[in-house]
N, C-alpha and C positions, 0 to 999 in steps of 0.2 A: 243232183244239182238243181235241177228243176221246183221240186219242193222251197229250196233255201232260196232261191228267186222270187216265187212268189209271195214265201212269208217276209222277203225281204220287202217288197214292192206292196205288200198288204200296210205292212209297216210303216212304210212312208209314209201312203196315204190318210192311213189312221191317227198318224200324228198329226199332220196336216190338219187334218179334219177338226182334231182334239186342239190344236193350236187358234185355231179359228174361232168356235163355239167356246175355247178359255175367253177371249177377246172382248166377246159380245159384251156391250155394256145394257144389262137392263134399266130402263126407262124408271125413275126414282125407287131404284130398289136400295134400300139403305140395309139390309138385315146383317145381322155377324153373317148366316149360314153361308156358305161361298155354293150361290144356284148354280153356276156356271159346272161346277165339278160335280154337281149334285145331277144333272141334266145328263151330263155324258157318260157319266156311270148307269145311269138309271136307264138311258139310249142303248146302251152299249148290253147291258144284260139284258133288253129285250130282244135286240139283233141276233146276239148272239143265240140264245133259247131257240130263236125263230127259225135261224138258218142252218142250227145243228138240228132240229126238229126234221127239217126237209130235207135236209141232207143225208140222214138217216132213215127216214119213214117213205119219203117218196121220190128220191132223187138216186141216180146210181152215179151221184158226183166224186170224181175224181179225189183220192183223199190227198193229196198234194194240193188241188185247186181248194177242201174245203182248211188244210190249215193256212192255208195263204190268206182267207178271208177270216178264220177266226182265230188262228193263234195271231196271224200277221196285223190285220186290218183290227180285230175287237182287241185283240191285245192291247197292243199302241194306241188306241182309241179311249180306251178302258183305263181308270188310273189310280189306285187301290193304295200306293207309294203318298199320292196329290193327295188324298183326303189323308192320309193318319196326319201328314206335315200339316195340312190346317187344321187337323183337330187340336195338335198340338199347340200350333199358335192360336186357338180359341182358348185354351186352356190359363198358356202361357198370359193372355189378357185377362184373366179371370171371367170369362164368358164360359161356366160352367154348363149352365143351364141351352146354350147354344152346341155345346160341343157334343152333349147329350141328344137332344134335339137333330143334330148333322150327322151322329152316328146312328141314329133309330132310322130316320128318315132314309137314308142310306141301304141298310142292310133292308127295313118292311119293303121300302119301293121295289129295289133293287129285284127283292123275290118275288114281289108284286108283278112288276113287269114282266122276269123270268117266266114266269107259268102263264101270262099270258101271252109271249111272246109262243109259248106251248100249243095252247090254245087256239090262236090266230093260225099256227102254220095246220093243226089237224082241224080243224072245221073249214075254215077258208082256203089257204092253199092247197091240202089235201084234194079239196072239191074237184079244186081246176086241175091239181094233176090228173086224177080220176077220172075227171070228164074226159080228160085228153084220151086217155088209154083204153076207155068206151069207143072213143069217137074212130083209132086206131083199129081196134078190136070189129067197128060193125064195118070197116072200109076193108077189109082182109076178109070177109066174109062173103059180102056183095061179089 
């Protein structure tokens, strides 16, 4: 019951979140691309890389707590449904060249960000769990 809780409550949040940053109105951005779904997909598979990275590599996190955060929270955050329907209506406009463009840019980031979101958690987070478990390791010593 527990598990369904939190991906429920990851859920919310991540809509919310995703609800919000739809919103945002950028400051003369006139383009077909829709940035706004482009941003929170692109967010959303860095988060997600990053926190399944440490969750796996250096956390001994709850697996209930980690799908609350990534099926629940990136799921609902993440929106895969929002971009095919504007690609469609890019298409549907005859905005070929855009739709193309919102799909590339989509999938290269999207991995882009993925592996760095990799990267980020095993260089930098890693560090500071490490340290922590040194820091742990010489006070058990002493």
């Amino acid at each position: 019951m527990k598990k369904y809780l939190l991906i429920a409550g990851g859920g919310a949040l991540g809509a919310i979140l995703r609800f919000i940053i739809k919103n945002i109105n950028f400051y003369n951005y006139k383009e077909a691309i829709p940035l706004n779904t482009l941003i929170i997909n692109i967010t959303g598979s860095f988060v997600l890389a990053l926190i399944s990275t440490i969750a796996i590599e250096n956390l001994e996190l709850d697996n209930d707590i980690r799908l609350g955060i990534t099926t629940g929270f990136i799921g609902a955050y993440t929106t895969f449904s929002t971009m095919c329907k504007e690609t469609v209506g890019l298409i549907n406009h005859g905005l070929y060249f855009s739709s193309i463009l919102y799909i590339s840019f989509s999938v290269i980031f999207g991995l882009c960000f993925a592996y760095f979101g990799v990267i980020v958690a095993r260089k930098g987070v890693s560090r500071f769990f490490n340290k922590k478990t040194e820091d742990n390791e010489e006070e058990k010593i002493s």
